[in-house]
SEZA-147457 format. One record per atom (N, C-alpha, C): x, y negated, z; atom name. Coordinates in Angstrom, 3 decimals. Example, Ala and Ser with C-alpha at 12.3 -4.5 7.8 and 13.67 -1.06 7.14 Angstrom:
# SEZA-147457
(pt (13.190; 5.690; 7.800); 'N')
(pt (12.300; 4.500; 7.800); 'CA')
(pt (13.200; 3.300; 7.800); 'C')
(pt (12.850; 2.250; 7.080); 'N')
(pt (13.670; 1.060; 7.140); 'CA')
(pt (12.900; -0.030; 7.870); 'C')
***
This chain:
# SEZA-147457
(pt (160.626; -50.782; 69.087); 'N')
(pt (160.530; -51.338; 70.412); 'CA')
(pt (161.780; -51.081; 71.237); 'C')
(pt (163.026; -50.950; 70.379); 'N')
(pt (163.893; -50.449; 71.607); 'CA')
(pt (164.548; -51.673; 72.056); 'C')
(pt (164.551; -52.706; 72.068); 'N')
(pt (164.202; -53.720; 72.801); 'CA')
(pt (163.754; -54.386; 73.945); 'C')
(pt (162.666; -53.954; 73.348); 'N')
(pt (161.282; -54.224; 74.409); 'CA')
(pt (161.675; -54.099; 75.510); 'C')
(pt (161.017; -54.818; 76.459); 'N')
(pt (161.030; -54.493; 78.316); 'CA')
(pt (160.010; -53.402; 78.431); 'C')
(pt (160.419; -52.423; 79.340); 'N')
(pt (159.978; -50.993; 80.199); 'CA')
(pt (159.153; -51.835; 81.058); 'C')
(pt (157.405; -51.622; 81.256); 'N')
(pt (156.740; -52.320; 82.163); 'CA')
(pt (156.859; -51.060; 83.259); 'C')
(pt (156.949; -51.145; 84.258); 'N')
(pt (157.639; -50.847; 85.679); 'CA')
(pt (155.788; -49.743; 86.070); 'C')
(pt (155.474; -49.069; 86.685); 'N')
(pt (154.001; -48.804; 86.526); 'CA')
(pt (153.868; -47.961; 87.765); 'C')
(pt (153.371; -48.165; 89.003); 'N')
(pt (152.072; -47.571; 90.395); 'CA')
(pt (151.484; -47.098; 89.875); 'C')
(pt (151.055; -45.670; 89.998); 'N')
(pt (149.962; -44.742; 89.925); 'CA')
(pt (149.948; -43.977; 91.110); 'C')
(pt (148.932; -44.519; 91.116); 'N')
(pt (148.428; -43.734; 93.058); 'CA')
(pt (147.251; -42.181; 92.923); 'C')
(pt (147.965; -40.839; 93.130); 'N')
(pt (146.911; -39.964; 92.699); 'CA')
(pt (146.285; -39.774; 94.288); 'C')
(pt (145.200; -40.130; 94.277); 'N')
(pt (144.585; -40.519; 95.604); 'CA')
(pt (143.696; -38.516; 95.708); 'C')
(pt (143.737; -38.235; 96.918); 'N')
(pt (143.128; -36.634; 96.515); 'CA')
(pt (142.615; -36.072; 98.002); 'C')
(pt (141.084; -35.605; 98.375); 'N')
(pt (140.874; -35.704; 99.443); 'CA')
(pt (140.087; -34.423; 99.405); 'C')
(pt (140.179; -33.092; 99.731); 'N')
(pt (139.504; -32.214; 99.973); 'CA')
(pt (139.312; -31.695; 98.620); 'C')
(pt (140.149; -31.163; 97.813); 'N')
(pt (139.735; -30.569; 96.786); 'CA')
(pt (139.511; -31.766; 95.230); 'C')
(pt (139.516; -32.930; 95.732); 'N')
(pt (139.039; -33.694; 95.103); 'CA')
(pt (140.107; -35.160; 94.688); 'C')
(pt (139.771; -35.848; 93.220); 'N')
(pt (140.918; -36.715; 93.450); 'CA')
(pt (140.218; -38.584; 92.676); 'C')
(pt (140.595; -39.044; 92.732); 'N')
(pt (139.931; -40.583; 92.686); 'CA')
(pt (140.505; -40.843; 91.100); 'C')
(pt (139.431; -40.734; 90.197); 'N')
(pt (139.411; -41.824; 89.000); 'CA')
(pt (138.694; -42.394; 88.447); 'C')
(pt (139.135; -43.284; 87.488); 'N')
(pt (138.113; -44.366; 87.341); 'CA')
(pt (138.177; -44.462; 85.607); 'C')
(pt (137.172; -44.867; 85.072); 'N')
(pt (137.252; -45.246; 83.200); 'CA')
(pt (137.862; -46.586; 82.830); 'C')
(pt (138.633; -46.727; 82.102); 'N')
(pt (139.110; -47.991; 81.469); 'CA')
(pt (137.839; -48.690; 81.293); 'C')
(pt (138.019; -49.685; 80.851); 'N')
(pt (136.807; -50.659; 79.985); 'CA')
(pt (137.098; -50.996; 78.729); 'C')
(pt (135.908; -51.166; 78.400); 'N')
(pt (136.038; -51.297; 76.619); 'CA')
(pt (136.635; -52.662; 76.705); 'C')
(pt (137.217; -53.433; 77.128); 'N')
(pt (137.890; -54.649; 76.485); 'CA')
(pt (139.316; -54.451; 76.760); 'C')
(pt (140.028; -53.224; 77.583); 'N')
(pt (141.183; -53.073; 78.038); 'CA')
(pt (141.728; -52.284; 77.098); 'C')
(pt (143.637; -52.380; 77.338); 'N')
(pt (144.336; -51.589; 76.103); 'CA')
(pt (143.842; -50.135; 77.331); 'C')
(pt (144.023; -49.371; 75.942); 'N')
(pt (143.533; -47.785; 76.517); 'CA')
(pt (142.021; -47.448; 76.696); 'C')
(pt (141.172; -48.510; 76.179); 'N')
(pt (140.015; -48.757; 76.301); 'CA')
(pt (139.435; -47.436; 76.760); 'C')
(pt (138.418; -46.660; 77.516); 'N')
(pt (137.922; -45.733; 77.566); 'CA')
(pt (138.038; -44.246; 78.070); 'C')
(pt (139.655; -44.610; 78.223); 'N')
(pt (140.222; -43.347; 79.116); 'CA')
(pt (139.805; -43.536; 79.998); 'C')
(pt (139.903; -42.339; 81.301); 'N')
(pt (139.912; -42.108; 82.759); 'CA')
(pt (141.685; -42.512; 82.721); 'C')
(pt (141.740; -42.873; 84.141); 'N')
(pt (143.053; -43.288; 84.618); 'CA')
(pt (142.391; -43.153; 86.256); 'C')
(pt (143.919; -42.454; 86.929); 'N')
(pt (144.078; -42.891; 87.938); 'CA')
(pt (144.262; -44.294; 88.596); 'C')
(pt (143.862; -44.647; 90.125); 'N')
(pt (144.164; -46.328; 90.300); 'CA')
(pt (145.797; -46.327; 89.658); 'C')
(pt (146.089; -47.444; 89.605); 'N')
(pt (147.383; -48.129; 89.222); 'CA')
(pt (147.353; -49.161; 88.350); 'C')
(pt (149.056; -50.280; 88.386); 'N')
(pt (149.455; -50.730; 88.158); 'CA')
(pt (150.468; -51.043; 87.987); 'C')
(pt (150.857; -52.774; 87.474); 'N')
(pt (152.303; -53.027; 87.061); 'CA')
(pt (153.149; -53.464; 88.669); 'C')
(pt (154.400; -52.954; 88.789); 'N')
(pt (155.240; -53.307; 90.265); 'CA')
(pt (155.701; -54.686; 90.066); 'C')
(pt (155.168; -55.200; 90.745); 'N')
(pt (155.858; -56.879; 91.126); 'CA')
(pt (157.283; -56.738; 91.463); 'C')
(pt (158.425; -58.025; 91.310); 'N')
(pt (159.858; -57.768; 91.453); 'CA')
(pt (159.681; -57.527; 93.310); 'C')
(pt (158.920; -58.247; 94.022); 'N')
(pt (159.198; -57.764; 95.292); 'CA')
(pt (158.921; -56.716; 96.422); 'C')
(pt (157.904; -55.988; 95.083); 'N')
(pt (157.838; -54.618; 95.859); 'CA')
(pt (157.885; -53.240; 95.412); 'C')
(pt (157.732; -51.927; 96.784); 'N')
(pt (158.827; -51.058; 95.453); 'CA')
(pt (157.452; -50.553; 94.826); 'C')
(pt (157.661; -49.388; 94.542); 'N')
(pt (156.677; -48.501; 93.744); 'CA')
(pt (155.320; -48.151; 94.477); 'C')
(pt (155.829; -47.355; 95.780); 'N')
(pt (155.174; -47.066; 96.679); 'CA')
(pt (153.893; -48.392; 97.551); 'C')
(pt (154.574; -49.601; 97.471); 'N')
(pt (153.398; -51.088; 98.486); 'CA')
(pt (153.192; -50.955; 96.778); 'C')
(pt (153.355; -51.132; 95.714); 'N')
(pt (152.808; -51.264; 94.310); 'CA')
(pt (151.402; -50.416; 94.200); 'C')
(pt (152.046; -48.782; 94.859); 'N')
(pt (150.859; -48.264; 93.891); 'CA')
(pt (149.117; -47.940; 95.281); 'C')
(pt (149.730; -48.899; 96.497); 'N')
(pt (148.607; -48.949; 97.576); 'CA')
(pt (148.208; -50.392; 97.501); 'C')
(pt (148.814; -51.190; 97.220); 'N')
(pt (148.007; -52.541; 96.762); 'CA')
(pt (147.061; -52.198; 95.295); 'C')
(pt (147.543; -51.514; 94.557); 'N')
(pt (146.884; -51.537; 93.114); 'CA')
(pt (145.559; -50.655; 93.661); 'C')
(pt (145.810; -49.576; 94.481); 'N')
(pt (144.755; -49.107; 94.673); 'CA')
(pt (143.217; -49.465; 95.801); 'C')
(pt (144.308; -50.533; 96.586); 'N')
(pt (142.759; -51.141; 96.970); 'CA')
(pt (142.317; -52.625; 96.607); 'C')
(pt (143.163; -53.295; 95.795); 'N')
(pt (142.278; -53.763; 94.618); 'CA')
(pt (141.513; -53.463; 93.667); 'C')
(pt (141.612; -52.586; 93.150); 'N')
(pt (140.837; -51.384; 91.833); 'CA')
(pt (139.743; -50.969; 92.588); 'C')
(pt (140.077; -50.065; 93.897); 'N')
(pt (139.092; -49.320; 94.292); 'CA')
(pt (138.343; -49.865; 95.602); 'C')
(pt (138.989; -50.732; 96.384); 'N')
(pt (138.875; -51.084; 97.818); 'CA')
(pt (139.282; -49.956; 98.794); 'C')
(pt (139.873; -49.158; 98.505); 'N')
(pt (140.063; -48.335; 99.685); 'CA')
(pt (141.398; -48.376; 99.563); 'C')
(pt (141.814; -48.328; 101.149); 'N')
(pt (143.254; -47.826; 101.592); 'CA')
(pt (143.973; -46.280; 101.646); 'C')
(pt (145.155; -46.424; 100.928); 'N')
(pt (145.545; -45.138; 101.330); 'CA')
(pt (146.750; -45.184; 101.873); 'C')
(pt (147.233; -43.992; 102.294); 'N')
(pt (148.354; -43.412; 102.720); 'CA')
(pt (149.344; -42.880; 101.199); 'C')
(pt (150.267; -43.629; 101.407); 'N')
(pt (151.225; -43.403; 100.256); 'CA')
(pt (152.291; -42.435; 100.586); 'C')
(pt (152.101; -41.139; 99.560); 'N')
(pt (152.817; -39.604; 100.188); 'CA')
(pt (154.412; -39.734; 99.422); 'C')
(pt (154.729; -38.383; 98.624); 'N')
(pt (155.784; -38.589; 98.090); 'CA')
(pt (155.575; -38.488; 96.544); 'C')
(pt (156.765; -39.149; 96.070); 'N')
(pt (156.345; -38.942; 94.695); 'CA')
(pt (155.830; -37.571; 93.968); 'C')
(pt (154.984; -37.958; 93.014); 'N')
(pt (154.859; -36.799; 92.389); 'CA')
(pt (156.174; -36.238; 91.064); 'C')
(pt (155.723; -37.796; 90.084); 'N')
(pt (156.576; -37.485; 89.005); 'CA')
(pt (156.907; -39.086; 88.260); 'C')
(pt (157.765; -38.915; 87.631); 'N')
(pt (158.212; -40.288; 86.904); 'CA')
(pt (158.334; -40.153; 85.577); 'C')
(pt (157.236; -41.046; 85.019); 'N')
(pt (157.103; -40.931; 83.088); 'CA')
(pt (157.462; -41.779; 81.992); 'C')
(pt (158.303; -42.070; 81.438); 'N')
(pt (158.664; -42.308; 80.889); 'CA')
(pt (157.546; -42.379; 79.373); 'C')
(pt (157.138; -43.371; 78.789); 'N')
(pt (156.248; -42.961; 77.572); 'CA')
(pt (156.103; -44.186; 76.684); 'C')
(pt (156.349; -44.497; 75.560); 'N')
(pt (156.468; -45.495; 74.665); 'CA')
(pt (154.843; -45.017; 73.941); 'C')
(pt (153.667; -46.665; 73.602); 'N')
(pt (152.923; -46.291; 73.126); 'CA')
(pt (152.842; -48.062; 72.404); 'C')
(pt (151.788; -48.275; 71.397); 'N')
(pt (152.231; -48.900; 70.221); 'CA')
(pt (151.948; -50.386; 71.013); 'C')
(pt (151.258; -50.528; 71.957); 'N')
(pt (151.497; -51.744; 72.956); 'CA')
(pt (152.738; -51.853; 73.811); 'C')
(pt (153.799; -51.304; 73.925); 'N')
(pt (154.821; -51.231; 74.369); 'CA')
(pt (154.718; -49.987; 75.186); 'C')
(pt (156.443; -50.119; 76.284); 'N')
(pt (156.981; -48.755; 76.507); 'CA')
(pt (156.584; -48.706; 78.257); 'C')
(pt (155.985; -47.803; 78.663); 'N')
(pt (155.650; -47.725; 80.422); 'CA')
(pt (156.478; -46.785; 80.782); 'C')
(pt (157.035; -46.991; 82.159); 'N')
(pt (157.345; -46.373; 82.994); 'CA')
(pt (156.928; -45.777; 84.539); 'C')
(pt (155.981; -44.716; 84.252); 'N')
(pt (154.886; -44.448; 85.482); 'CA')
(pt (155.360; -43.591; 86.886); 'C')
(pt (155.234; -44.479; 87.917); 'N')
(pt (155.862; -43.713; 89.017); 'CA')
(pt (154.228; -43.500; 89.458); 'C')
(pt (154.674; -41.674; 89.465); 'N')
(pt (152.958; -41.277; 90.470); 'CA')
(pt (153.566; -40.667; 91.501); 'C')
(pt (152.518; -41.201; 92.806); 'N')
(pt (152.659; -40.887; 94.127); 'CA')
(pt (151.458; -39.948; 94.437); 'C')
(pt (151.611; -39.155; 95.146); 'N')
(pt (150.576; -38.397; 96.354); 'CA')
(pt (150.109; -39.329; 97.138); 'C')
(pt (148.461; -39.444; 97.184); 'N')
(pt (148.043; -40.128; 98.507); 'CA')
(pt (147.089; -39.472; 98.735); 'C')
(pt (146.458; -40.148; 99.567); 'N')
(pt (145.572; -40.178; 100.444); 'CA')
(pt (144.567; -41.175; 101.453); 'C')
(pt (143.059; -41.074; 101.258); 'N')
(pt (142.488; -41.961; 101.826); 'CA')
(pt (142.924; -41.894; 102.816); 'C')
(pt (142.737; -43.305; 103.837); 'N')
(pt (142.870; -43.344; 105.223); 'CA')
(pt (141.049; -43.470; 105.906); 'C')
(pt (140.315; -43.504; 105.168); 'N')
(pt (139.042; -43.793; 106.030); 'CA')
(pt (138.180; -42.648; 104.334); 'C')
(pt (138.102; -41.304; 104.466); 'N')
(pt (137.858; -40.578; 103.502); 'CA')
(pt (136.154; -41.249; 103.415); 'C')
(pt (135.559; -41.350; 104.284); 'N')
(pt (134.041; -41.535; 103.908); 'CA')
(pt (133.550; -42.304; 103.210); 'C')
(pt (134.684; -43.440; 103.355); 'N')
(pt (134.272; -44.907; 102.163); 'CA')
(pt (133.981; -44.677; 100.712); 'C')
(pt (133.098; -45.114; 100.291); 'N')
(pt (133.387; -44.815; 98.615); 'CA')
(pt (134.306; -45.794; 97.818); 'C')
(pt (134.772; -45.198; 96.653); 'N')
(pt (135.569; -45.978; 95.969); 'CA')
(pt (134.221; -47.007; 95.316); 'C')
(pt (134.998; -48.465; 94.958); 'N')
(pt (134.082; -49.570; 94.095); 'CA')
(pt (134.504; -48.810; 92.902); 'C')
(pt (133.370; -49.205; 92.033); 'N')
(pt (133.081; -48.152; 90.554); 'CA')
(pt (133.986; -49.293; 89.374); 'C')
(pt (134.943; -48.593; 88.466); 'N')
(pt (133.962; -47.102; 88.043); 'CA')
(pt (134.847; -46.232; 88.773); 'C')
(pt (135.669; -46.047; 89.900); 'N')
(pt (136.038; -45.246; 90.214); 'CA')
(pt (134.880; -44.509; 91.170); 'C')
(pt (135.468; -42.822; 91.270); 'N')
(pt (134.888; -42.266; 91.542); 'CA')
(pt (135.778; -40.733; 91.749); 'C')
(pt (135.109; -39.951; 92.606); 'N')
(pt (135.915; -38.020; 93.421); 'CA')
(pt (135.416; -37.528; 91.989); 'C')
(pt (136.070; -36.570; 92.091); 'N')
(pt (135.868; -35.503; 90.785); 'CA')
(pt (136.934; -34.017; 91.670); 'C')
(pt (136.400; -33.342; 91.143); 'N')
(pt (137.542; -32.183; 91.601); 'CA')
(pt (138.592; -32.099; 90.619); 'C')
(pt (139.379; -31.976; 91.423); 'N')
(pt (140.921; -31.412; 90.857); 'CA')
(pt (140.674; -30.255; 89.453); 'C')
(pt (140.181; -29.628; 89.787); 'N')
(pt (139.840; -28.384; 88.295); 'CA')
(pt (139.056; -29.428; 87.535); 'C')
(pt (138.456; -30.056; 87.595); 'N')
(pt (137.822; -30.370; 86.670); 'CA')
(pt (138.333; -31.930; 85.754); 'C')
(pt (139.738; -32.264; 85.719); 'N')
(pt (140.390; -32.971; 85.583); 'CA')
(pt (140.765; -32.526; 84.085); 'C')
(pt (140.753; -31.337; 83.747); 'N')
(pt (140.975; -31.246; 81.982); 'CA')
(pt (139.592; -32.044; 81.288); 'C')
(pt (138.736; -31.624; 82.082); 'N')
(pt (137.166; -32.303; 81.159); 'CA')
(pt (137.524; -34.095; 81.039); 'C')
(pt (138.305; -34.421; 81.317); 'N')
(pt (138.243; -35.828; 81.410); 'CA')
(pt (139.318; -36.562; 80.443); 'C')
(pt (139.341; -37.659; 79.443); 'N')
(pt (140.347; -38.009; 78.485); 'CA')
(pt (141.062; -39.013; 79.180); 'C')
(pt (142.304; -38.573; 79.363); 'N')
(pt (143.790; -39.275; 80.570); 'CA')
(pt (144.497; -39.906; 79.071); 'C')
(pt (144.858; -40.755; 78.956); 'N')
(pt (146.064; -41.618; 78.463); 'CA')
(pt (147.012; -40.238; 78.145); 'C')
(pt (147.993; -40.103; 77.070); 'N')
(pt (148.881; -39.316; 76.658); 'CA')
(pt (149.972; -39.298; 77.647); 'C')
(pt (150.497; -40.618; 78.330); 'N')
(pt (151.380; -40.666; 79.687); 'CA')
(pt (150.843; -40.049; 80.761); 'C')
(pt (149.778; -39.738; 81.092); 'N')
(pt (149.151; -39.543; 82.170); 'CA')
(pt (149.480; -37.625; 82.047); 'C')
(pt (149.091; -36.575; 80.689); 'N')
(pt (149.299; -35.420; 80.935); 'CA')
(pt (150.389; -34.261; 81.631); 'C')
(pt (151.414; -35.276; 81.541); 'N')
(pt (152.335; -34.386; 82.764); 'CA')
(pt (152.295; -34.259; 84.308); 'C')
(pt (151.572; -35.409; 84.930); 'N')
(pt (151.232; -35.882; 85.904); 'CA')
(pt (149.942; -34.717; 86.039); 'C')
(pt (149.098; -34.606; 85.342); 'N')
(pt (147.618; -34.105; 85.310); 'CA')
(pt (148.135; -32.570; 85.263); 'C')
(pt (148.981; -32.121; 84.481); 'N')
(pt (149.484; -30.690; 84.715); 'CA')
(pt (149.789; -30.371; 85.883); 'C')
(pt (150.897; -31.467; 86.652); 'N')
(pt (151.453; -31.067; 88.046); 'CA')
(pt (150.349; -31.295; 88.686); 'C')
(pt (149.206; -31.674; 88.896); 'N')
(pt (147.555; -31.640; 89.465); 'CA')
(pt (147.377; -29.927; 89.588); 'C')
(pt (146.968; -29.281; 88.474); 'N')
(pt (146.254; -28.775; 88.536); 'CA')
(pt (147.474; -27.489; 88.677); 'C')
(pt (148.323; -27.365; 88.526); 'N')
(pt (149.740; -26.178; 88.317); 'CA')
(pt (150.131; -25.995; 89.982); 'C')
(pt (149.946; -27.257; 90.973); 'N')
(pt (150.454; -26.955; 92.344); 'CA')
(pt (149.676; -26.674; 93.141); 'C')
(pt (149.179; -25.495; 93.701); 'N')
(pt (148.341; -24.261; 94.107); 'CA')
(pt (148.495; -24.834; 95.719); 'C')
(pt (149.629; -25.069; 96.115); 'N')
(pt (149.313; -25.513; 98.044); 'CA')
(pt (149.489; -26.858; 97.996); 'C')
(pt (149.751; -27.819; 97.030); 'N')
(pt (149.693; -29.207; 97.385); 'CA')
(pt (147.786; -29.513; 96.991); 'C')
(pt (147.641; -28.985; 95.871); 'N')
(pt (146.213; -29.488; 95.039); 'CA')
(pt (145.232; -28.108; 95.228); 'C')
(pt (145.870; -27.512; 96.537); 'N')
(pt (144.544; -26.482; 96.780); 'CA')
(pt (143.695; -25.300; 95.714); 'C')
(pt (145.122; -25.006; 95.288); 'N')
(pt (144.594; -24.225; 93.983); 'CA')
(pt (143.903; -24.315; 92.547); 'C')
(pt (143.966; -25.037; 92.733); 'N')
(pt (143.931; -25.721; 91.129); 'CA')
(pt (144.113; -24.760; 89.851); 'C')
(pt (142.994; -24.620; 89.017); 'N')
(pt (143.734; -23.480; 87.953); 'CA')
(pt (144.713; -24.636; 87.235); 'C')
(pt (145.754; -24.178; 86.558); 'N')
(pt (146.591; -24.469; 85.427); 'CA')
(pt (146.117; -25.406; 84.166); 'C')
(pt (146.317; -26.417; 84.125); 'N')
(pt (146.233; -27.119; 82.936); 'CA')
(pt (146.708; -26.463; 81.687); 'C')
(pt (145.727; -26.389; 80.412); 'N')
(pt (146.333; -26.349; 79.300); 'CA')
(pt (146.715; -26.973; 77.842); 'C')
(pt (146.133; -28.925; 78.651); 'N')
(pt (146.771; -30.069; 78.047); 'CA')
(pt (148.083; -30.095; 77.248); 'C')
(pt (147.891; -30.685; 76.585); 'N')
(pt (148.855; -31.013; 75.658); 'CA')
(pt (149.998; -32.156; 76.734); 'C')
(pt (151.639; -31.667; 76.495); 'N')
(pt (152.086; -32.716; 77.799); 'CA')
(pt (152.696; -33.674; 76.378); 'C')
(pt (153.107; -35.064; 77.060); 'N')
(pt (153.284; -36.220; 75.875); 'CA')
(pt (153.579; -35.832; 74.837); 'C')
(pt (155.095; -34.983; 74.705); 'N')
(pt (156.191; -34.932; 73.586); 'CA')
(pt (154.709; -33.882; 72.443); 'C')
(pt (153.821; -33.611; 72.632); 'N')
(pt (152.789; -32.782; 71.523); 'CA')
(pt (151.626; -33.798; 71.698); 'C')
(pt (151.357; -35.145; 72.391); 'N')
(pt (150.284; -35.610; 71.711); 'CA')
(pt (150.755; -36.623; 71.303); 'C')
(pt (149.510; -37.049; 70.119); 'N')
(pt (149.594; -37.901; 69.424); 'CA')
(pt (149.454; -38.961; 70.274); 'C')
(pt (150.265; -40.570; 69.996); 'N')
(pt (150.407; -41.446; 70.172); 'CA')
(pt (148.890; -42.415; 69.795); 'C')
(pt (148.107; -42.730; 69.201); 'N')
(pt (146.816; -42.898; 68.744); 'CA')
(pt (145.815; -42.485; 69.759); 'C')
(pt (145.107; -43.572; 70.537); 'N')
(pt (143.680; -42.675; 71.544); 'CA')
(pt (142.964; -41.881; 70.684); 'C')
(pt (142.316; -41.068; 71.828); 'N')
(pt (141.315; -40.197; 71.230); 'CA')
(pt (140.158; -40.621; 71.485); 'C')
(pt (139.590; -41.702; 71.260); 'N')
(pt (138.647; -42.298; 72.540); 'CA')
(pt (137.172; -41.898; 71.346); 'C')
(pt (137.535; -41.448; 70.410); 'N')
(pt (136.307; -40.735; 69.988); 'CA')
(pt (135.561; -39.463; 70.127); 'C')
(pt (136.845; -38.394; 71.023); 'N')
(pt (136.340; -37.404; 71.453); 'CA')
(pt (135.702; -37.582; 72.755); 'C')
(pt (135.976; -38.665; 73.604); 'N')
(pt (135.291; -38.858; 74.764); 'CA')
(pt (133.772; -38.444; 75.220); 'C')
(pt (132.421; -38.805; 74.336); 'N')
(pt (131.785; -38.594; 74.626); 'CA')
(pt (131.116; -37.442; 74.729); 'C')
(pt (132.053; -36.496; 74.153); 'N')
(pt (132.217; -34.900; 74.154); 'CA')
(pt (132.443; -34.373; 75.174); 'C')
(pt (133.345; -35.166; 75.802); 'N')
(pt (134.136; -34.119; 77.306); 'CA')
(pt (133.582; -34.818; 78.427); 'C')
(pt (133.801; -36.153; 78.222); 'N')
(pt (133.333; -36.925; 79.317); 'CA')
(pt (132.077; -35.959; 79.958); 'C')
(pt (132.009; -36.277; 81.301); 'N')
(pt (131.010; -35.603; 82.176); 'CA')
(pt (129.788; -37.295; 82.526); 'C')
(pt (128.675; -36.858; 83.236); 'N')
(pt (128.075; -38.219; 82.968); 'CA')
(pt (128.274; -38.689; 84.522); 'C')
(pt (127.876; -39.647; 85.315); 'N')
(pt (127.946; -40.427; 86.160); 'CA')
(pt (126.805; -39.666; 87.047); 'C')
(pt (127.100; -39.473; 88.614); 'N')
(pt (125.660; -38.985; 89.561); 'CA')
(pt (124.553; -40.086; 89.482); 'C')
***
């Protein structure tokens, strides 16, 4: 794929009191079955940041406040190569619920959940930054360069937690 076009990628880590917004793939989507944060692909006319607050209140319907970046990922997987800009946000109207399947989960409890192999460096800096993410114990995920490229979407129903 070294070729290939780098798809450009919004990830909005939305996080409100201890707590942070994700949602499950669907079984007909690539990545079928993971949790993912909202996000998407950046249109040529906007930057990362109107990218990853439009993606998120289409996905979820709620508005947020787009903070500063978190981290930028770089990750080649056998559908081609992404490039994930994650931002810090924040609801602007916290009481709303997200449209499903998103849904709050706490920050600690973000290892129980199966993230995309791009997604674990992002999910480390979650749970590793003690005054941004409110103490968070330490992730002990595997970060990209040690997982396998191949979903795991068969261990899911193992870790996965169930729905209120």
């Amino acid at each position: 794929m070294g070729n290939a076009k780098v798809s450009q990628i919004a990830v909005a880590v939305v996080r409100h009191e201890g707590r942070v917004l994700i949602g499950q793939r669907p079984a007909a989507a690539v990545l079928a079955g993971y949790w993912e944060f909202p996000g998407g692909k950046i249109f040529p006319e906007e930057s990362p940041a109107q990218a990853a607050a439009r993606e998120c209140r289409e996905e979820t319907g709620l508005e947020i406040r787009v903070g500063d970046p978190l981290c930028v990922i770089n990750h080649e997987y056998e559908h081609g190569q992404v490039c994930l800009h994650f931002f810090a946000c924040e609801p602007i109207h916290p009481a709303k619920s997200p449209t499903a399947p998103f849904r709050w989960v706490p920050i600690a409890d973000l290892r129980n959940f199966c993230f995309p192999p791009a997604n674990q460096q992002a999910i480390g800096v979650l749970l590793a930054d003690r005054e941004t993410f409110q103490g968070a114990p330490a992730s002990n995920q595997a970060h990209p360069e040690q997982s396998s490229q191949q979903p795991k979407v068969r261990a899911l129903p193992r870790r996965q937690r169930s729905l209120p």
